[in-house]
Biopython code that builds the backbone (N, CA, C, O; Angstrom):
import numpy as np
from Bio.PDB.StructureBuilder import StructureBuilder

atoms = [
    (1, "UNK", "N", (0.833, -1.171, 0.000)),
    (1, "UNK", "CA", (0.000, 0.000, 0.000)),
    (1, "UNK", "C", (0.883, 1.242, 0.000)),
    (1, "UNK", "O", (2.045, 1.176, 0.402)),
    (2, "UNK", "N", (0.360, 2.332, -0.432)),
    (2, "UNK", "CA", (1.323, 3.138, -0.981)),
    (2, "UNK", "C", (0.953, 4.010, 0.558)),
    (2, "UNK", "O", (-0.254, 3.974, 0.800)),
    (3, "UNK", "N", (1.856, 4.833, 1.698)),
    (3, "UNK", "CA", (1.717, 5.595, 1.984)),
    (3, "UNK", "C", (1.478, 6.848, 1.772)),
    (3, "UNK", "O", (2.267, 7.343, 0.966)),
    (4, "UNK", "N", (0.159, 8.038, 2.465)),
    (4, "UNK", "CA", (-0.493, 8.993, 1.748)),
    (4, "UNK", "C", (-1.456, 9.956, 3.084)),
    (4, "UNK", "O", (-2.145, 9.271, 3.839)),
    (5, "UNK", "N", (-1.446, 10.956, 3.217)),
    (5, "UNK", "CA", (-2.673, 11.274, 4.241)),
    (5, "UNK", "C", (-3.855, 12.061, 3.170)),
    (5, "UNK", "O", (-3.919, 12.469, 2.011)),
    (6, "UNK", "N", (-4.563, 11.980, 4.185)),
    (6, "UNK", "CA", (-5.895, 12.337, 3.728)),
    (6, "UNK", "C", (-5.942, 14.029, 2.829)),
    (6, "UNK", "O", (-6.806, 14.471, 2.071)),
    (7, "UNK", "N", (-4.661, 14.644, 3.300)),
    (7, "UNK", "CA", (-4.803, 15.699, 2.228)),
    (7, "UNK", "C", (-3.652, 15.825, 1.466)),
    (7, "UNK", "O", (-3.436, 16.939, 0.990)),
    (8, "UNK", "N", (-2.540, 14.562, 1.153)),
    (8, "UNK", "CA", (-1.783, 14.755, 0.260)),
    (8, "UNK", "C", (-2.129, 13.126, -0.216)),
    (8, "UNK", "O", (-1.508, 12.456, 0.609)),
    (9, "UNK", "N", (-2.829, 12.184, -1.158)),
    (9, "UNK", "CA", (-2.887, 11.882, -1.776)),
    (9, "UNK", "C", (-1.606, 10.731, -2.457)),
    (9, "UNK", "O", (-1.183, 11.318, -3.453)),
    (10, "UNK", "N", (-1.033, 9.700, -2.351)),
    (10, "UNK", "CA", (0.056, 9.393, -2.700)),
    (10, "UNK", "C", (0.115, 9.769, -4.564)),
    (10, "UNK", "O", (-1.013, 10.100, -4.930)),
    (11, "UNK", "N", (0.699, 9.777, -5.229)),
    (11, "UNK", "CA", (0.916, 9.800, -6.815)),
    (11, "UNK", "C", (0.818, 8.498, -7.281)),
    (11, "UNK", "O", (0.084, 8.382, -8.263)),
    (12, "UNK", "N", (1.433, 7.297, -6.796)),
    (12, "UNK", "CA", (0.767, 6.244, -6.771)),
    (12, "UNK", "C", (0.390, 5.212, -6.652)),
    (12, "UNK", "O", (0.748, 4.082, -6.988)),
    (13, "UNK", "N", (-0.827, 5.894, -5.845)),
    (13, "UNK", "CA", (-2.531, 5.329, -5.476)),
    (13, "UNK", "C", (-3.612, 5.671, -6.355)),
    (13, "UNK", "O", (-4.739, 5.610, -5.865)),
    (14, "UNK", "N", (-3.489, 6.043, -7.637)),
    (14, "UNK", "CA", (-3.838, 5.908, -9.062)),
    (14, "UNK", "C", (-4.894, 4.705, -9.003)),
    (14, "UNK", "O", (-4.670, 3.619, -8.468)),
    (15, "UNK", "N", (-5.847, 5.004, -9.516)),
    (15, "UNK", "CA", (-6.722, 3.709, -9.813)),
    (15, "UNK", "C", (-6.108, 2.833, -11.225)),
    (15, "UNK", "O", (-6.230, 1.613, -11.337)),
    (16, "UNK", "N", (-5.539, 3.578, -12.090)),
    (16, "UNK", "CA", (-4.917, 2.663, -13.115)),
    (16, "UNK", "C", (-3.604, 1.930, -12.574)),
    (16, "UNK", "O", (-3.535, 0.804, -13.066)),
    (17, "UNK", "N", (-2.543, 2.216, -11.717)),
    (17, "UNK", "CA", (-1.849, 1.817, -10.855)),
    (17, "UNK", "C", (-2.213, 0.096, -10.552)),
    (17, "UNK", "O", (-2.968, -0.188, -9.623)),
    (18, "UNK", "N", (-1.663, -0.881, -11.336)),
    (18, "UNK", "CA", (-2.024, -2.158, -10.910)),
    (18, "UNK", "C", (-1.041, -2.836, -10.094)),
    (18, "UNK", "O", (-1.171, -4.059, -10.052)),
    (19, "UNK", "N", (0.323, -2.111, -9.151)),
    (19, "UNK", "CA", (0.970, -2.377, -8.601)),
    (19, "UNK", "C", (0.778, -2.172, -6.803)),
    (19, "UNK", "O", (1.528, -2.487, -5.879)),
    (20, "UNK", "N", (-0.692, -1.448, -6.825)),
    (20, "UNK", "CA", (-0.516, -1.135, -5.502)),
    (20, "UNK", "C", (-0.707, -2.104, -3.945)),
    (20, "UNK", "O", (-0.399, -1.811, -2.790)),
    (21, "UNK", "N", (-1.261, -3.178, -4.451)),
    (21, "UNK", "CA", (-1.280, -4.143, -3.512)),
    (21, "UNK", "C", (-0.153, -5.286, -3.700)),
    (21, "UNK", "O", (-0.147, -6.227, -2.906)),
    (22, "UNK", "N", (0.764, -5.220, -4.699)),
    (22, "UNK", "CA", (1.670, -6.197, -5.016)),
    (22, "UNK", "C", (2.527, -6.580, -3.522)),
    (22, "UNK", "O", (3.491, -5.849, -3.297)),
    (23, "UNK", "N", (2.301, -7.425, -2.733)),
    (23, "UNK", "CA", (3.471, -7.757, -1.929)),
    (23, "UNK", "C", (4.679, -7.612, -1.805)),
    (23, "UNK", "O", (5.179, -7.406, -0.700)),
    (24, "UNK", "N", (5.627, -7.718, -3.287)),
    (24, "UNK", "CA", (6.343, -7.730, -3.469)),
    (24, "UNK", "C", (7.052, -6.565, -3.319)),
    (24, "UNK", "O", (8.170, -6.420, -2.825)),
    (25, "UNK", "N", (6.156, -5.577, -3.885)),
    (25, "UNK", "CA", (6.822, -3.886, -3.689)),
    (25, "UNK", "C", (6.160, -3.247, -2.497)),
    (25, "UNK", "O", (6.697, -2.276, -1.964)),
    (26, "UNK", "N", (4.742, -3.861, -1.937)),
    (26, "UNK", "CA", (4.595, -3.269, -0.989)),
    (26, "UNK", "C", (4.543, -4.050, 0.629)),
    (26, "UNK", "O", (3.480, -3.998, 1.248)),
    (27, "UNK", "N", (5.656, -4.703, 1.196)),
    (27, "UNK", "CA", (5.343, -6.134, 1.945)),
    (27, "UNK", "C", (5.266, -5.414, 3.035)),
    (27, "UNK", "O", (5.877, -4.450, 3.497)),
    (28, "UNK", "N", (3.918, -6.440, 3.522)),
    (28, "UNK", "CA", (2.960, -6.095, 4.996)),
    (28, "UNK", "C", (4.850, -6.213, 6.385)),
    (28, "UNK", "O", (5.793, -6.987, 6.552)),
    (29, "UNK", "N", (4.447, -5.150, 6.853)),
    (29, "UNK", "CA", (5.480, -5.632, 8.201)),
    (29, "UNK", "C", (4.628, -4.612, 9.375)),
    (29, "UNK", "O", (4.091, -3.556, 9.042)),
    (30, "UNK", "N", (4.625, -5.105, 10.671)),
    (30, "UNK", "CA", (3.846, -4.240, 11.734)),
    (30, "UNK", "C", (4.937, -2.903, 11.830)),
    (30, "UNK", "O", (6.164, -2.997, 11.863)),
    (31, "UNK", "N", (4.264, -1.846, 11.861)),
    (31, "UNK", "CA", (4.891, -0.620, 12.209)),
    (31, "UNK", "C", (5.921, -0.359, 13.896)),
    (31, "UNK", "O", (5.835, -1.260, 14.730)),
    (32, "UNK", "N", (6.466, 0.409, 14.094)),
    (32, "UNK", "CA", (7.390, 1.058, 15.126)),
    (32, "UNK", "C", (8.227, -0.288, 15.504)),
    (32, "UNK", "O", (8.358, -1.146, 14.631)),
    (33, "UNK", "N", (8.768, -0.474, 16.732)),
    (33, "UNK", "CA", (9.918, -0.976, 17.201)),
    (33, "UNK", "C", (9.064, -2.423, 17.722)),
    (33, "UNK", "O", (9.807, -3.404, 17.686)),
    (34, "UNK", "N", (7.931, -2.666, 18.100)),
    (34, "UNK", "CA", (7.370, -3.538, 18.878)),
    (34, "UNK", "C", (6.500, -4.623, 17.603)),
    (34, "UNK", "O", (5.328, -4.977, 17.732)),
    (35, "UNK", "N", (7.338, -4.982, 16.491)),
    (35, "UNK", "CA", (6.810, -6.320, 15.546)),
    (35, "UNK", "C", (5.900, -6.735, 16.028)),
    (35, "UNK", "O", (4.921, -6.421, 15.350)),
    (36, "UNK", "N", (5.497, -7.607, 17.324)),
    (36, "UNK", "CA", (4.375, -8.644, 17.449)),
    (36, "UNK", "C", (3.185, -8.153, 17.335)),
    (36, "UNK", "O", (2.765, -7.127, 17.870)),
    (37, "UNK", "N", (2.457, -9.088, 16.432)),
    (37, "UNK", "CA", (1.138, -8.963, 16.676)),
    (37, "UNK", "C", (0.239, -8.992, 18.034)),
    (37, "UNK", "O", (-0.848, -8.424, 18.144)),
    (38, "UNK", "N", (0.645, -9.472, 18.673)),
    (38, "UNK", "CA", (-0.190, -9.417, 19.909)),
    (38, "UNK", "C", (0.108, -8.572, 20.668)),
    (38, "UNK", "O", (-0.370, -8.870, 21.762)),
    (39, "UNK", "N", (0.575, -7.777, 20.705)),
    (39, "UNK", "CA", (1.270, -7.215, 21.502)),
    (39, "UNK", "C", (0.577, -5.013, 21.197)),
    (39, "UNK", "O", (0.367, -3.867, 21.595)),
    (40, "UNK", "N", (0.591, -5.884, 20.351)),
    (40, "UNK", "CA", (0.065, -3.799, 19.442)),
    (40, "UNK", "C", (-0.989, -3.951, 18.507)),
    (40, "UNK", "O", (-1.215, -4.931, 17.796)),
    (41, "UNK", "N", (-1.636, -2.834, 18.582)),
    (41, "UNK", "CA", (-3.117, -2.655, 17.498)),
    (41, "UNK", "C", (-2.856, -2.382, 16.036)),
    (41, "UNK", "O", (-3.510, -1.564, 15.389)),
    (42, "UNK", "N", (-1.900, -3.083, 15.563)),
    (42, "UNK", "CA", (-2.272, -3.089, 14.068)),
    (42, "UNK", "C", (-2.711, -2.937, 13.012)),
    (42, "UNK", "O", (-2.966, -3.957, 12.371)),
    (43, "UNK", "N", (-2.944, -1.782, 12.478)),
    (43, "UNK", "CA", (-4.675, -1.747, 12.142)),
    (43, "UNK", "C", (-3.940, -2.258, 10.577)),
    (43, "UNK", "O", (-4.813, -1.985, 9.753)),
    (44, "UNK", "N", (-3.530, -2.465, 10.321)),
    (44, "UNK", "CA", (-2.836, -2.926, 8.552)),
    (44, "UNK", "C", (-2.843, -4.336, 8.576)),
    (44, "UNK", "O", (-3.221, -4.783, 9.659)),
    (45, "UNK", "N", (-2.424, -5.520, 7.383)),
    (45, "UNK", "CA", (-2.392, -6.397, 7.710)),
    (45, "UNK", "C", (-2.062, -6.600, 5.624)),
    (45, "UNK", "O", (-2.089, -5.706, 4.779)),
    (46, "UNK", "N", (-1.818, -7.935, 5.454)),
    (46, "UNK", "CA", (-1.190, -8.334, 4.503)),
    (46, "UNK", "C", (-2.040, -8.593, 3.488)),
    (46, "UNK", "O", (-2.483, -9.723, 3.693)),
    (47, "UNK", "N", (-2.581, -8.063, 2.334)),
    (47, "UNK", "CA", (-2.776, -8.707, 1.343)),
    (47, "UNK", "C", (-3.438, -10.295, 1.180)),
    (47, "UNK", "O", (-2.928, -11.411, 1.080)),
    (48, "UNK", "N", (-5.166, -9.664, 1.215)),
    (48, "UNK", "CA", (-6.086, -11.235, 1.473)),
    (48, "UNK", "C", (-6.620, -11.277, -0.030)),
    (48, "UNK", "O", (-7.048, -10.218, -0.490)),
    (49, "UNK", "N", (-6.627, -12.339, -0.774)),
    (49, "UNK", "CA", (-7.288, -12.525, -1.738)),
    (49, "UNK", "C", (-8.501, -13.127, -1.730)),
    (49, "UNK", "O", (-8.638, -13.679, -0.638)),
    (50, "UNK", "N", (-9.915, -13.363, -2.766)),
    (50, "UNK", "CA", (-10.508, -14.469, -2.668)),
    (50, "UNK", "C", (-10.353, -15.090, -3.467)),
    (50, "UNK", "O", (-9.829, -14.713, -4.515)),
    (51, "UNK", "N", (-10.820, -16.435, -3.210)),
    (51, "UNK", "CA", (-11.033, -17.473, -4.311)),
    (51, "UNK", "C", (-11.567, -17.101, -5.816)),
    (51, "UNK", "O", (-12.655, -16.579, -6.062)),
    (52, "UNK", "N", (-10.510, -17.504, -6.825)),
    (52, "UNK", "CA", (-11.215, -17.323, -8.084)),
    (52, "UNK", "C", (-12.250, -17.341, -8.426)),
    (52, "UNK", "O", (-12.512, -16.543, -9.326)),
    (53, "UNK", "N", (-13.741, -18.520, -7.747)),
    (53, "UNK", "CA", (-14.571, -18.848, -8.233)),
    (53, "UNK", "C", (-15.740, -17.783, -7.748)),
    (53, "UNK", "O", (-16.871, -17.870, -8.226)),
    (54, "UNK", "N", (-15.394, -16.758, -6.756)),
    (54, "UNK", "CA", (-16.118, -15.624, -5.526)),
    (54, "UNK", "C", (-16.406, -14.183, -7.143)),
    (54, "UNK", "O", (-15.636, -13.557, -7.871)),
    (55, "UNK", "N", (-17.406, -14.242, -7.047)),
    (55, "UNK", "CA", (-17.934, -12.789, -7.900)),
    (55, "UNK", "C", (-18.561, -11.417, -7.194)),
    (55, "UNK", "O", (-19.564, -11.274, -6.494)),
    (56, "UNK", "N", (-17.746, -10.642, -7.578)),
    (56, "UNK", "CA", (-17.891, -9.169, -6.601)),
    (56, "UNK", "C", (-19.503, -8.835, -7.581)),
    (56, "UNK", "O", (-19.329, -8.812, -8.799)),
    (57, "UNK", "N", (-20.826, -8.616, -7.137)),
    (57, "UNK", "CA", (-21.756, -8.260, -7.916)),
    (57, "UNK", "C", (-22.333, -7.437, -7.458)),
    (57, "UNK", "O", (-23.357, -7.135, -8.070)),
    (58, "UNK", "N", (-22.125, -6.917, -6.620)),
    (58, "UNK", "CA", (-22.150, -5.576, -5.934)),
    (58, "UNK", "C", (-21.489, -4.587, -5.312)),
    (58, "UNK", "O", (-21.873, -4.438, -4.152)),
    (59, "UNK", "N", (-20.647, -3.865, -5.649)),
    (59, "UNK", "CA", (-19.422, -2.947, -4.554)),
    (59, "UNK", "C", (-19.295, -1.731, -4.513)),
    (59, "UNK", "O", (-20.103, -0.957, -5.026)),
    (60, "UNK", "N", (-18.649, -1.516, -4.127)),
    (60, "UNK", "CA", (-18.026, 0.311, -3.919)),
    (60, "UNK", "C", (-16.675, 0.310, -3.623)),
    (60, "UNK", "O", (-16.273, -0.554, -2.843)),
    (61, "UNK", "N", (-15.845, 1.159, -4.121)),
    (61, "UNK", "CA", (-14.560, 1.580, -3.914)),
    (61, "UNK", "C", (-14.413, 2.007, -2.153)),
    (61, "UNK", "O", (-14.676, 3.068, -1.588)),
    (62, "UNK", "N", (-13.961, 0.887, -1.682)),
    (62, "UNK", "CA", (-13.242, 1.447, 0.041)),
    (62, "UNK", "C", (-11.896, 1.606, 0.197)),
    (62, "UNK", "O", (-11.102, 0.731, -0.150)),
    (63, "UNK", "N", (-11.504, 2.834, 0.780)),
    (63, "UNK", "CA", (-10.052, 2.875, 1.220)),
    (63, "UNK", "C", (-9.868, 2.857, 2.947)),
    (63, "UNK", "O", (-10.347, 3.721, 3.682)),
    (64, "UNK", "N", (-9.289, 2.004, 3.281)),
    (64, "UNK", "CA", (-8.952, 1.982, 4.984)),
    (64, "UNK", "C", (-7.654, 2.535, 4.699)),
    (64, "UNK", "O", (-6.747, 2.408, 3.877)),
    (65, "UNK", "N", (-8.028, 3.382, 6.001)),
    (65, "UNK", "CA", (-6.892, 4.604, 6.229)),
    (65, "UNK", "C", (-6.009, 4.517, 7.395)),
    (65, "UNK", "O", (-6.633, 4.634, 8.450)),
    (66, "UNK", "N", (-4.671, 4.338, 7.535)),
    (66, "UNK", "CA", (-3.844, 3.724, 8.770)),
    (66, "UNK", "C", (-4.781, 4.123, 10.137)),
    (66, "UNK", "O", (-4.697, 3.186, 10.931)),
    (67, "UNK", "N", (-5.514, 5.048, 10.584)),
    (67, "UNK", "CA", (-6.205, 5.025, 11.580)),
    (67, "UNK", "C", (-7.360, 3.952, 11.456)),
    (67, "UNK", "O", (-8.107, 3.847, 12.429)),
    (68, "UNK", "N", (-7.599, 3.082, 10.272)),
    (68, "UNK", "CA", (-8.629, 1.777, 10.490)),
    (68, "UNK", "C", (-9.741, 2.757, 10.099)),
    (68, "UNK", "O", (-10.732, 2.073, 10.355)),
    (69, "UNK", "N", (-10.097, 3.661, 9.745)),
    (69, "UNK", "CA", (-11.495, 4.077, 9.250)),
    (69, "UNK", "C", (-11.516, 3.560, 7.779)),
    (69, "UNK", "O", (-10.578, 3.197, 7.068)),
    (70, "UNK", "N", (-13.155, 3.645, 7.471)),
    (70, "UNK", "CA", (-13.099, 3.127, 6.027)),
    (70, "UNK", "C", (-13.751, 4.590, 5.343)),
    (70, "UNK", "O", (-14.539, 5.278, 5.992)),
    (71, "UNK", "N", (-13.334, 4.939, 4.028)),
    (71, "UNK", "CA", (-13.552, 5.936, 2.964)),
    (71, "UNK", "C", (-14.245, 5.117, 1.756)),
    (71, "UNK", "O", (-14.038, 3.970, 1.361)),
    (72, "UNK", "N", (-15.415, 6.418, 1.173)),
    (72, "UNK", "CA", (-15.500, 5.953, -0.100)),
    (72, "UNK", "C", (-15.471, 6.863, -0.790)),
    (72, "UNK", "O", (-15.674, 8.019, -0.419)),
    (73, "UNK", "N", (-15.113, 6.367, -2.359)),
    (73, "UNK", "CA", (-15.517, 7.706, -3.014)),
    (73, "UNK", "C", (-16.643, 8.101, -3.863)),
    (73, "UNK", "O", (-17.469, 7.458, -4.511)),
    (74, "UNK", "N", (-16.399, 9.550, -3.635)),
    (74, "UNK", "CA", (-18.097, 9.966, -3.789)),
    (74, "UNK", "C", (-17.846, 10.644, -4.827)),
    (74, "UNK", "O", (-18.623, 11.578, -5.026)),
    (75, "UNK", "N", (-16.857, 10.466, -5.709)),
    (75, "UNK", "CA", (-16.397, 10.947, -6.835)),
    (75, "UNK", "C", (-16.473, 12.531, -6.752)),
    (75, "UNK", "O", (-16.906, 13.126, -7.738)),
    (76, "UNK", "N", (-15.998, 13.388, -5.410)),
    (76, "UNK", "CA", (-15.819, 14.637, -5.486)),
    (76, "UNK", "C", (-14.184, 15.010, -4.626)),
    (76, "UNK", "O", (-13.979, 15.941, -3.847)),
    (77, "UNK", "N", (-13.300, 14.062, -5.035)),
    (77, "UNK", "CA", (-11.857, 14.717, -5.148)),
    (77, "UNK", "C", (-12.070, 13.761, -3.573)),
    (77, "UNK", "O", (-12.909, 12.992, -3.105)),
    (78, "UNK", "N", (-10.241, 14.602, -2.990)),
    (78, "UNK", "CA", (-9.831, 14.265, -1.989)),
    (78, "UNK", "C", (-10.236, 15.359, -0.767)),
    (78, "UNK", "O", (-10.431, 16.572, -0.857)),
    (79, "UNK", "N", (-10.272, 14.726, 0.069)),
    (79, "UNK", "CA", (-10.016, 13.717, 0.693)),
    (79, "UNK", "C", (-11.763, 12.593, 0.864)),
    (79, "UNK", "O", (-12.907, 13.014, 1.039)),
    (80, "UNK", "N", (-11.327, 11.292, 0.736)),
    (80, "UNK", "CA", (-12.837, 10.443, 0.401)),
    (80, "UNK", "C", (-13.235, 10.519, 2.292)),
    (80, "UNK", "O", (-12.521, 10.423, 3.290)),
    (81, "UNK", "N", (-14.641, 10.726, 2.096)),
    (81, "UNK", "CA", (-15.272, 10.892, 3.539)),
    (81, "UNK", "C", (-15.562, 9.358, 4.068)),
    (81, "UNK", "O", (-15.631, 8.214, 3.618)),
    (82, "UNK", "N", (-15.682, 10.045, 5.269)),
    (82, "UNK", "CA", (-15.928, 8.268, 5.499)),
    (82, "UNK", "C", (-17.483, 7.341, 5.208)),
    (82, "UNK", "O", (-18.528, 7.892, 4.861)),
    (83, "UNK", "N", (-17.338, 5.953, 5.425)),
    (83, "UNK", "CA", (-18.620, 5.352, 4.765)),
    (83, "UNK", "C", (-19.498, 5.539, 5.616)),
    (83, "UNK", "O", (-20.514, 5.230, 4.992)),
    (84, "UNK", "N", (-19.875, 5.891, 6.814)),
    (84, "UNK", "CA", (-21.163, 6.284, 7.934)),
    (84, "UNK", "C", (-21.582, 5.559, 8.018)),
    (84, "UNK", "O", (-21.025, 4.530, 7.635)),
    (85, "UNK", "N", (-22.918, 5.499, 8.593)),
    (85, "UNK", "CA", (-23.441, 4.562, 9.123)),
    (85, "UNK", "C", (-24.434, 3.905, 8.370)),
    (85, "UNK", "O", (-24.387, 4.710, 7.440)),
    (86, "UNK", "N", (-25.566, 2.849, 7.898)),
    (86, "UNK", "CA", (-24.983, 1.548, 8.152)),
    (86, "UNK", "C", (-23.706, 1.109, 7.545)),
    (86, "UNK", "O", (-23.152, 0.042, 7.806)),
    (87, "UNK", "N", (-23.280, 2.000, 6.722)),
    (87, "UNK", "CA", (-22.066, 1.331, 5.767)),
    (87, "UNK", "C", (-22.017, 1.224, 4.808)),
    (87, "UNK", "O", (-23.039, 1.701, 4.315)),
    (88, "UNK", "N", (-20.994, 0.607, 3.651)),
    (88, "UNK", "CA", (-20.952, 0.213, 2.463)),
    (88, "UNK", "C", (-21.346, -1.417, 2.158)),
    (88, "UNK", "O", (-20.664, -2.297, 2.682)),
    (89, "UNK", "N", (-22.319, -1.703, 1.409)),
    (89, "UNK", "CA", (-22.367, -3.124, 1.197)),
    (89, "UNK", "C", (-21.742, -3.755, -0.090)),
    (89, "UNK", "O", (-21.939, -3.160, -1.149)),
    (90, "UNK", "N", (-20.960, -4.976, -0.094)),
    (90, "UNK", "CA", (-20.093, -5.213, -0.667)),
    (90, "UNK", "C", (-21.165, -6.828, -1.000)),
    (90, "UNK", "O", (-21.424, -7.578, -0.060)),
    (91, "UNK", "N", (-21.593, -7.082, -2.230)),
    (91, "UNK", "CA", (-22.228, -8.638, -2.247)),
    (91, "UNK", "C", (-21.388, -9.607, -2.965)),
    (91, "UNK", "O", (-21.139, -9.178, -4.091)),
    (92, "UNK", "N", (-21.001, -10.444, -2.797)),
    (92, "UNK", "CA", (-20.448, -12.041, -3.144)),
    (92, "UNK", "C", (-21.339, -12.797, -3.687)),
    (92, "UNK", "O", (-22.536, -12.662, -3.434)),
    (93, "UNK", "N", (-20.859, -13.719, -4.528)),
    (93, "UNK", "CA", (-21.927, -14.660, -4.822)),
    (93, "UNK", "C", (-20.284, -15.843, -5.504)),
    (93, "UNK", "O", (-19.283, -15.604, -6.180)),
    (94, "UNK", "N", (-20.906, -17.173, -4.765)),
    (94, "UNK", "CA", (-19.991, -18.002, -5.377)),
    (94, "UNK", "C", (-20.760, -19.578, -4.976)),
    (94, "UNK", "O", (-21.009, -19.952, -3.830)),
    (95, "UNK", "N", (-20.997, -20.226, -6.042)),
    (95, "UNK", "CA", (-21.624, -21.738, -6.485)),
    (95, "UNK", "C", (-23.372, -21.374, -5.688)),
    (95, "UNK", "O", (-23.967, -21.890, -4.742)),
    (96, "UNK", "N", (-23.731, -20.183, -6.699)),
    (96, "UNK", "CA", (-24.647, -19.828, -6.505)),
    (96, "UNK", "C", (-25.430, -19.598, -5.099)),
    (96, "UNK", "O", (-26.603, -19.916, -4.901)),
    (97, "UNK", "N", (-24.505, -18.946, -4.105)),
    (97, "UNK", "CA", (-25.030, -18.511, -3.202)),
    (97, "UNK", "C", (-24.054, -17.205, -2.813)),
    (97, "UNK", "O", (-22.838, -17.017, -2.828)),
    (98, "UNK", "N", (-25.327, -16.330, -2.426)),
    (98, "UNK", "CA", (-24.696, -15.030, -2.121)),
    (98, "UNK", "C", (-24.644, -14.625, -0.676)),
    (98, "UNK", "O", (-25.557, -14.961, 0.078)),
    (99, "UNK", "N", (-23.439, -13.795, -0.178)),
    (99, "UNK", "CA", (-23.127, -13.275, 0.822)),
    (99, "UNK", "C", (-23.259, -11.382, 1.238)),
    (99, "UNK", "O", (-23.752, -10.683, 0.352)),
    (100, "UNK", "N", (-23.160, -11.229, 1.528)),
    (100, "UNK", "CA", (-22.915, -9.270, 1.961)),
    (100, "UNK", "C", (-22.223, -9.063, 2.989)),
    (100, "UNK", "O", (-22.532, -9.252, 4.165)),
    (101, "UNK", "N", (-21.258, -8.664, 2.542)),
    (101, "UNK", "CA", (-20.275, -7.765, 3.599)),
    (101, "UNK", "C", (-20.382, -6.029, 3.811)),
    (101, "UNK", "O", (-20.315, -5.102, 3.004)),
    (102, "UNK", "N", (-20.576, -6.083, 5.269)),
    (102, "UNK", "CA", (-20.879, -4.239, 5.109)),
    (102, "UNK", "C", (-19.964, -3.765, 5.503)),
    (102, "UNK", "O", (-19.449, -4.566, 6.283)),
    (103, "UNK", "N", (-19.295, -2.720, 5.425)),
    (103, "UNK", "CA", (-17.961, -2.167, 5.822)),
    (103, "UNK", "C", (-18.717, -0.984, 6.627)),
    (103, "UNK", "O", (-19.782, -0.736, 6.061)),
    (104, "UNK", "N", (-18.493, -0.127, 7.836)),
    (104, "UNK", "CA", (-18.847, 0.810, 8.681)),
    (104, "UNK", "C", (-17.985, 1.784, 8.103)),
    (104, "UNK", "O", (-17.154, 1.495, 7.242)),
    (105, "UNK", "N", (-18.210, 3.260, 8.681)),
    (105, "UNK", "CA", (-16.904, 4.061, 8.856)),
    (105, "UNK", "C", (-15.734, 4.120, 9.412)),
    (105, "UNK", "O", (-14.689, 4.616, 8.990)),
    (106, "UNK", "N", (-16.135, 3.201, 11.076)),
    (106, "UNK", "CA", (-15.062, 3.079, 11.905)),
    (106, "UNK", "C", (-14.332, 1.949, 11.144)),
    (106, "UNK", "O", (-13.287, 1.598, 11.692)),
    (107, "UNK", "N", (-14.716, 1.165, 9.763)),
    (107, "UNK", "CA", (-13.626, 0.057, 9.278)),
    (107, "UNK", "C", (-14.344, -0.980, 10.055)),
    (107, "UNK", "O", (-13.810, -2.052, 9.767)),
    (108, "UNK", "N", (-15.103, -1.128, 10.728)),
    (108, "UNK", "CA", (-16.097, -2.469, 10.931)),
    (108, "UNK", "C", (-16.585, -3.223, 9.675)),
    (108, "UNK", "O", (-17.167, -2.622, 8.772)),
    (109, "UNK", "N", (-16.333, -4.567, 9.631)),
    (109, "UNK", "CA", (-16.247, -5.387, 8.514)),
    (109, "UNK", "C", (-17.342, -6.519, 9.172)),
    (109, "UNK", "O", (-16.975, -7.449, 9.890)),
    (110, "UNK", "N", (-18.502, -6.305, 8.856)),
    (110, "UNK", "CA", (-19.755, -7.648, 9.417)),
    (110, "UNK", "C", (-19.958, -8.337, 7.884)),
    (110, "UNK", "O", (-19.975, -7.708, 6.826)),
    (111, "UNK", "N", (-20.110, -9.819, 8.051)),
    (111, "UNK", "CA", (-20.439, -10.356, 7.038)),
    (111, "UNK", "C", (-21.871, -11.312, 6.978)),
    (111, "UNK", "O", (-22.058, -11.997, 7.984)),
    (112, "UNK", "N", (-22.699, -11.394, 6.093)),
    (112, "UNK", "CA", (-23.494, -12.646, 6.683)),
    (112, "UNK", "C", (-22.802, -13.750, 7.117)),
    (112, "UNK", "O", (-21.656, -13.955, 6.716)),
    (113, "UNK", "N", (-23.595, -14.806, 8.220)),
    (113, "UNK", "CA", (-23.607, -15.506, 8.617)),
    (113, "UNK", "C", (-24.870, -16.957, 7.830)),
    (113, "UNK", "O", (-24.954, -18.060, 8.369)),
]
sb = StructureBuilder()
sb.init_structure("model")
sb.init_model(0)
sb.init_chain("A")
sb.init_seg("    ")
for serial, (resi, resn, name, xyz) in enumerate(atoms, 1):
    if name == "N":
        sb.init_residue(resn, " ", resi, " ")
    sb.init_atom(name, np.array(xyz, "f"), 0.0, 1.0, " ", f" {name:<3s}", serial, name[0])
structure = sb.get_structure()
């Protein structure tokens, strides 16, 4: 992930930019002097994929922001506000059954059950 704050924007975090989650150039490590996970609130974490066969058929563009809030955009520039309340819903569908994930502002991630 490219480091950026909310009013400077990284150069690139480009939506045409197909390098920005690459591991390779951008590899997950916990921030300051204290590595362990258990130990510190983390709010970052490594690069999750889904399964090939998982179809995004409903979404919205979210950005989580090192303070763990979630942004969307509302296609009026920077800085993206946050998603409020109930959230952004994100739907799945894979071997014909569908899921919804809602994302909050605070970066709360509920999924069906």
């Amino acid at each position: 992930m490219a480091t950026a704050s909310a009013w400077r924007p990284n150069a690139n975090d480009a939506d045409n930019y197909t390098d920005r989650c690459k591991e390779t150039i951008y590899p997950y490590k916990a921030t300051g002097s204290d590595t362990s996970r258990l130990t510190k609130p983390n709010n970052d974490g490594p690069v999750r994929y889904l399964d090939s066969s998982v179809t995004i058929t409903t979404s919205k563009t979210i950005e989580f922001w090192p303070d763990g809030t979630a942004h969307i955009d509302t296609n009026a520039g920077n800085p993206w506000p946050a998603a409020g309340n109930p959230g952004v819903t994100i739907t799945l569908t894979r071997k014909g059954k569908t899921k919804n994930i809602v994302v909050n502002g605070l970066g709360k991630i509920q999924m069906d059950r």
